[in-house]
C-alpha positions as a printed Julia matrix, in Angstrom:
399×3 Matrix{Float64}:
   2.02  -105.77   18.91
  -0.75  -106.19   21.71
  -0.16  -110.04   21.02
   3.42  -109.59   21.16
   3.23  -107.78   24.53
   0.93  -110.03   26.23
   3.33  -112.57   25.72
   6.85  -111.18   26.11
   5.35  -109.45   29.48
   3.7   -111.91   31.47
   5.11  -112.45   34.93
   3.46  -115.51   35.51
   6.06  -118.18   35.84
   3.74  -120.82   33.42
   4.66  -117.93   30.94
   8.05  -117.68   30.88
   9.38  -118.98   27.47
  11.55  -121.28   27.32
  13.9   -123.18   25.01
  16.57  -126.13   25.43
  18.68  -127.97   22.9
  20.47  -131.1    24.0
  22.05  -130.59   27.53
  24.37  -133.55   28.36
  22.18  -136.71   29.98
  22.88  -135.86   33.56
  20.49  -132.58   33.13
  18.02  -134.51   31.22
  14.14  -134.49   32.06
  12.25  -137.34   32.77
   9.61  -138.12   29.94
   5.91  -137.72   31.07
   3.06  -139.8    29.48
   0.84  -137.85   27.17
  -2.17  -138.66   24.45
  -2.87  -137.09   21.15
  -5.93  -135.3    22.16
  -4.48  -133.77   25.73
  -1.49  -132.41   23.52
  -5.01  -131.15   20.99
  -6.68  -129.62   24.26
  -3.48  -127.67   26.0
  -2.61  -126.0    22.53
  -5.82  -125.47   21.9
  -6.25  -123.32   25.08
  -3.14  -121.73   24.84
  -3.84  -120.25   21.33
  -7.68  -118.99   22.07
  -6.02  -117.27   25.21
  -3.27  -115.65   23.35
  -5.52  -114.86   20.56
  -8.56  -113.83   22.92
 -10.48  -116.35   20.44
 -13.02  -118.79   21.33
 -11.48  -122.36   21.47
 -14.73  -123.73   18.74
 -12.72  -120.8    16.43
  -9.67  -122.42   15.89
  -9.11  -124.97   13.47
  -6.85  -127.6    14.16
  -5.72  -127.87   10.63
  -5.19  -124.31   10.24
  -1.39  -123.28   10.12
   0.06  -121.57   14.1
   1.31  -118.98   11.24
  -1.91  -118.05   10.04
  -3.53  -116.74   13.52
  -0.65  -114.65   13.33
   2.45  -116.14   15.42
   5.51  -114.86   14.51
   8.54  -116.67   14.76
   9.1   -115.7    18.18
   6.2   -116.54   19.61
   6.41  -120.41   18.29
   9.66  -120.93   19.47
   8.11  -119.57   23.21
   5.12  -121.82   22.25
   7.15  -124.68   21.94
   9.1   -123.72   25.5
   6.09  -123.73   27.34
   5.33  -127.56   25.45
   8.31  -128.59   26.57
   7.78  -128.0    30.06
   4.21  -129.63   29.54
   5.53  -132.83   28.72
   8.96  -132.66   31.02
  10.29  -133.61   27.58
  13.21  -131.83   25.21
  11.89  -130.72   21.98
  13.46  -128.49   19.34
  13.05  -125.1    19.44
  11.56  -124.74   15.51
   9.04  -127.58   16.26
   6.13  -125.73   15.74
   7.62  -124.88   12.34
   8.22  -128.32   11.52
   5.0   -129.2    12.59
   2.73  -126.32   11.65
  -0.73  -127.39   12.74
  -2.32  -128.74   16.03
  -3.63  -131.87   14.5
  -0.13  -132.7    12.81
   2.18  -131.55   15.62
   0.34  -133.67   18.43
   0.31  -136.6    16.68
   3.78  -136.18   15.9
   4.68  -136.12   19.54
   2.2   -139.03   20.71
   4.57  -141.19   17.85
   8.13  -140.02   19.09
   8.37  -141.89   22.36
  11.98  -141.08   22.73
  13.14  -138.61   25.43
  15.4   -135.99   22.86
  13.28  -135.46   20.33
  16.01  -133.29   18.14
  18.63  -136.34   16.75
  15.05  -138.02   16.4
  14.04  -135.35   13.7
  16.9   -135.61   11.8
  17.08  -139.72   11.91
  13.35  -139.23   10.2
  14.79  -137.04    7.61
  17.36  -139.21    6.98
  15.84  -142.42    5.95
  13.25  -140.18    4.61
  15.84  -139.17    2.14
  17.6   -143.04    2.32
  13.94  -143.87    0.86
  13.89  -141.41   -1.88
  17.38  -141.85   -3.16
  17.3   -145.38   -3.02
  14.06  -145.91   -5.07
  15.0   -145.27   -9.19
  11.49  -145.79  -10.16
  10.69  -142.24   -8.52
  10.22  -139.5   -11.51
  11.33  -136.29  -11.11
   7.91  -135.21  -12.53
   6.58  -135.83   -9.16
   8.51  -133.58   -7.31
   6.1   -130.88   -6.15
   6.84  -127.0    -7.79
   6.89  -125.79   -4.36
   9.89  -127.78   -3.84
  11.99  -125.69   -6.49
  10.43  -122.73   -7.36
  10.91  -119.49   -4.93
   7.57  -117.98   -6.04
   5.65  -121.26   -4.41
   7.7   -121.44   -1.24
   4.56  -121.56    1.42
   6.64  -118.84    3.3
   6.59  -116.58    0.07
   2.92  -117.4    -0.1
   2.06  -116.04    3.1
   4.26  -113.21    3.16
   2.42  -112.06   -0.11
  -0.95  -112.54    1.69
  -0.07  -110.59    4.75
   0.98  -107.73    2.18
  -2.37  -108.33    0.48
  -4.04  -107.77    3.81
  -1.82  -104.52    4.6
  -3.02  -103.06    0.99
  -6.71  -103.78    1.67
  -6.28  -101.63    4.63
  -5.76   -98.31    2.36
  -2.83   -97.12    4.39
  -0.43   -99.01    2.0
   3.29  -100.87    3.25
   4.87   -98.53    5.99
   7.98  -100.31    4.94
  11.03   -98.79    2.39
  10.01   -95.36    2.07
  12.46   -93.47    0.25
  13.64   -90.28    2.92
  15.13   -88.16    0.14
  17.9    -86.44    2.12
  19.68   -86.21    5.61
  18.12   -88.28    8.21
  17.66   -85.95   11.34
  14.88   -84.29   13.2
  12.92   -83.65   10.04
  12.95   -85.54    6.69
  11.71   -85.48    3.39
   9.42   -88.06    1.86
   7.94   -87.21   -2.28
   9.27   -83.61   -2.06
   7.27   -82.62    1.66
   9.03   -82.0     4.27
   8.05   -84.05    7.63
   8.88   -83.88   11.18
  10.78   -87.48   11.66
   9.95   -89.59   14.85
  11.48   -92.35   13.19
  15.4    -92.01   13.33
  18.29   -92.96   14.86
  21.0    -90.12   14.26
  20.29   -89.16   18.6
  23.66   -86.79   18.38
  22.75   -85.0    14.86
  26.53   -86.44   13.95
  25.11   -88.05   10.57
  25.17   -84.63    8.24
  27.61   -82.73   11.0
  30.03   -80.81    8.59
  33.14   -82.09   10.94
  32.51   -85.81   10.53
  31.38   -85.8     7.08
  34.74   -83.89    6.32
  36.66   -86.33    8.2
  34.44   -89.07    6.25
  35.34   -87.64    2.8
  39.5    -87.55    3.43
  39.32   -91.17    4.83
  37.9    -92.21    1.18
  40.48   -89.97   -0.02
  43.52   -91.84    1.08
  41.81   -95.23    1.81
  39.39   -95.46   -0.9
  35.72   -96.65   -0.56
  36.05  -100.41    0.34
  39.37  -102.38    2.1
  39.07  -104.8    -1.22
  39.32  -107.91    1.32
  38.53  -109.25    4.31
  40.37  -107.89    7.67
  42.08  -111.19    8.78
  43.63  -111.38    4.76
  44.62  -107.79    3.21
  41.95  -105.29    4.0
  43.22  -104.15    7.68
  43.65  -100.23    7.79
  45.12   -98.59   10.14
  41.75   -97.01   10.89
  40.22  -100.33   12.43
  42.33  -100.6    14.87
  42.32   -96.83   15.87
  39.0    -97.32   15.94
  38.77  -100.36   18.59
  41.36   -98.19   21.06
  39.06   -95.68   20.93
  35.97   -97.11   21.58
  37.24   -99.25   24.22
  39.19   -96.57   25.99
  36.03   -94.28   25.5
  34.06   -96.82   27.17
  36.31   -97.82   30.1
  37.02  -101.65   29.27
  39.57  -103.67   27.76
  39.33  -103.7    24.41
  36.54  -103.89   21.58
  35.98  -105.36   18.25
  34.26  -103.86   15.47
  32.3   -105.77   13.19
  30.4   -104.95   10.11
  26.79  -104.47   11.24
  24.78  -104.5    14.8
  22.44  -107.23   14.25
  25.33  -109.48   13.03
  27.58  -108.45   16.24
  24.75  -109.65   18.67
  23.85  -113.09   16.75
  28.02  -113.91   16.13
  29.11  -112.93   19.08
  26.43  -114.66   21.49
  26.46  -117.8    18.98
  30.32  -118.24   19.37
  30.35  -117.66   22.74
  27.63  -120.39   24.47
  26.21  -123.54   23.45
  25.21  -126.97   24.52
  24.46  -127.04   28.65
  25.02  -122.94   28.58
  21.8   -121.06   29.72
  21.09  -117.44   28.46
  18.58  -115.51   29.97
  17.37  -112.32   27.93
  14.51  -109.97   28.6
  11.56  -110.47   27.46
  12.18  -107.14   25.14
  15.35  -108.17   23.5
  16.26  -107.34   20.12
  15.48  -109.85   17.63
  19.88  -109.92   17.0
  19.94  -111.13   20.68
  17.27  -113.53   20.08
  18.57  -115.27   17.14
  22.31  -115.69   18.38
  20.36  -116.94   21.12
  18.98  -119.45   18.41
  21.94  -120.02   16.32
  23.98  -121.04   19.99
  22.61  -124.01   20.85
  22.12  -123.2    24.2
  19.21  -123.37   26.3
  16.77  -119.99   26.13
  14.93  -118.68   29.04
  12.98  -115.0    28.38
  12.0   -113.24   31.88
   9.87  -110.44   32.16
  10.92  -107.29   31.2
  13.29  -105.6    33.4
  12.4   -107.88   36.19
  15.32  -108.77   38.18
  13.57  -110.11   40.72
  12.48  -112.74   38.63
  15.76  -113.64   37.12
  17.62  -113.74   40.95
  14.43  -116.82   40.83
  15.01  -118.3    37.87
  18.72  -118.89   38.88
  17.63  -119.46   42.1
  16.22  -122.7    40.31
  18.82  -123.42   37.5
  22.21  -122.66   38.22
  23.1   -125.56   39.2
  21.91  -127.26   36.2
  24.27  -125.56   33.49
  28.03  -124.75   32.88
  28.21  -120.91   31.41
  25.0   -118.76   32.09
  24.61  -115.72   29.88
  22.44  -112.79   31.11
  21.47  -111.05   28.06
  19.76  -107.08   28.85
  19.6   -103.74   26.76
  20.52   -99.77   28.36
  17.94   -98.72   26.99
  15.02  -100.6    25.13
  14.2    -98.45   22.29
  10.34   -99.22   21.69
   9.64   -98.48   25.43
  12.17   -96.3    26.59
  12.8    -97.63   29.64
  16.14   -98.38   31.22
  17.23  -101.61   33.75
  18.56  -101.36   37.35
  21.73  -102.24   36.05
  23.29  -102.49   39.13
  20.88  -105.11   40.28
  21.61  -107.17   37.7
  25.47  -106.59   38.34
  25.11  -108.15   41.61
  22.9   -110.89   40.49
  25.66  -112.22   38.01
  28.22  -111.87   40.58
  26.14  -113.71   42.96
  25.39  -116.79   40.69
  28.89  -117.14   38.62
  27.06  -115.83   35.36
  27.83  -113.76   32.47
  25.99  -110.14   32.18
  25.66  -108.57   28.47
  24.78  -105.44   28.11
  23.34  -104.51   24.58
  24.02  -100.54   24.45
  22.5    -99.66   20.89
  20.4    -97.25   21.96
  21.88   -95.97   25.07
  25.68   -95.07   24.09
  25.97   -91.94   23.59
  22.44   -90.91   25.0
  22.68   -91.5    28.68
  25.45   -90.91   31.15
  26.72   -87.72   31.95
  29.52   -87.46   29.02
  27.52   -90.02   26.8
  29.02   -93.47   28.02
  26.36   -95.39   28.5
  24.55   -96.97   31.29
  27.39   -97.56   33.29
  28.54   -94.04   33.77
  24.71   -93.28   34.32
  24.74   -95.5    37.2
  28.1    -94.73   38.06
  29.23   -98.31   37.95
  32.61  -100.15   37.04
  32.19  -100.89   33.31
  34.59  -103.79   33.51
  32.17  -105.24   36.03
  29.85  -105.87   32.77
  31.51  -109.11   30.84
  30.06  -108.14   27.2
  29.18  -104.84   26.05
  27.66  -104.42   22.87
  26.95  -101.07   20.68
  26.56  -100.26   17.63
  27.56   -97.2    15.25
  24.59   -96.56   13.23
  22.78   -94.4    15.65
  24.61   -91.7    17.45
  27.98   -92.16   16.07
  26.47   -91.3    12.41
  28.27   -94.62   10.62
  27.44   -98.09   10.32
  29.43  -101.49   12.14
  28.83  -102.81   15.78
């Protein structure tokens, strides 16, 4: 988590992560020269000072995983690459290429300027080799290559756990709560005071809703047997959207089945090649990967720095069609809640998008339990994209 911080928080500009995938050739950035062992050097230095290691302590042919990177942190690793080499690289390059000694040599031997069609063109006569030669056997086909319990990924995820059990304290993760989910729980028959759960409103357990829960299955059953768009649309669903929309202050709203997978659709269907999305630095991982999964080109600023954003656009606008400003109402790990109506005026002032993730902050903040905007006091509509999502204070599930 320190690691995680350090990263996601610095304010330095050099730090800012930062992602692009394939803008059209008018925004494209000049190739600079580099050699194998300045590539060695500058990720050398970047992982002792992330890790607070001594550069002689990391091994080149030692996995990025294995010191500990997470996914998000390579893809922000390979940002701050690309504007090394004034070059556009993939965002998963670091996953492609998982050590220092293989990724640097890897980018001294790809002279070309878009290094993404590149990878695939390799993989592609890669396979055009393979297929084309009959005298291969499929003896030689390595067990990792079709067995899930050899995946390298599988492999490490066991080790970590190995690591976590050699600890004593065991795998925080899946414990059984044995009853309602609310202020206190109960884990192996003892009762606990419960720090870890979302039901904010005490609504999940609340004798009116589960009432109201129970005659819903009663006349509707316990699944719509199909998707909404063929036979399963209830009258319910769209009840539902009026009311959330109307209790909001917007438009209208869609409800999907899950809050992680309304942030990753919704963002990925929205933006994608020459868009720009900004997010905080402390977005949710379901931000982060529709982020991913859009195409689009990735820029974290500090955490609830708007001053830093109004620079960042300061610099970019101009170089993308659809900006997306991605920000939460209230960031659950820290608590902590944006100037919203900063960042209002900073989208109005550059043309952009503003999303507003509200998982944690419907029904907590704002006078009646709106939201942020009502906190503020600010025109709802002037927020393009809210997002929220019905696990947490309304006592269901859906986003």
């Amino acid at each position: 988590m320190k690691l995680l911080n350090q990263l996601t928080n610095e304010k330095d500009s050099q730090h800012l992560s930062l992602v692009k995938n394939d803008p059209d050739p008018a925004l494209q950035v000049p190739q600079l020269s580099s050699s194998t062992e300045t590539i060695k050097s500058w990720l050398l230095s970047q992982l002792a000072e992330r890790l607070e290691l001594d550069i002689h302590e990391i091994d080149i042919e030692r996995d990025f995983i294995d010191y500990g990177l997470n996914s998000i942190e390579v893809v922000n690793l390979s940002g701050e690459l690309e504007n090394l080499l004034g070059r556009r690289l993939p965002p998963t390059l670091l996953l492609d290429y998982p050590t220092i000694e293989a990724l640097a040599e890897y980018l001294v031997e790809d002279t070309t300027q878009d290094t993404g069609p590149n990878i695939h063109k390799k993989l592609e006569d890669e396979a055009e080799v393979s297929t084309s030669n009959p005298t291969i056997e499929t003896e030689e086909i390595p067990l990792e290559y079709y067995n899930f319990d050899l995946y390298p990924e599988y492999l490490q995820l066991q080790k970590q756990l190995a690591e976590i059990n050699a600890t004593g304290i065991g795998n925080p993760f899946f414990i059984p709560q044995e009853r309602i989910n609310n202020n206190t729980t109960v884990i192996g028959g003892r009762e606990l005071v419960n720090y870890a759960t979302y039901n904010y409103l005490g609504m999940c357990g609340d004798s009116l809703v589960s009432n109201a829960a129970k005659e819903a299955i009663d006349r509707y059953g316990t699944s719509v047997s199909a998707s909404r768009l063929l036979s399963g649309e209830k009258p319910l669903h769209q009840e539902l959207e009026r009311e959330i929309a109307d209790f909001i202050g917007v438009e209208d709203s869609i409800v999907y089945v899950g809050g992680h997978a309304t942030n990753v659709t919704t963002i990925s269907h929205l933006f994608g090649q020459n868009d720009l999305i900004l997010h905080d630095s402390l977005s949710h991982n379901s931000i982060f990967q529709g982020c991913l999964l859009s195409g689009a080109t990735i820029i974290a600023f500090p955490h609830n720095d708007w001053q830093a954003l109004d620079r960042l656009l300061s610099d970019r606008r101009h170089r993308y069609k659809r900006i997306l400003i991605a920000i939460e109402g209230v960031y659950s790990t820290d608590g902590d809640i944006p100037d919203l109506p900063k960042f209002i005026e900073i989208k109005q002032r550059y043309k952009a998008f503003l999303m507003v993730d509200e998982a944690h902050s419907i029904g907590t903040i704002g006078k009646h339990g709106r939201g942020i905007s009502e906190y503020f006091g600010v025109d709802p509509n002037d927020i393009d994209l809210w997002m929220g999502t019905l696990s947490k204070s309304f006592a269901s599930c859906g986003g």
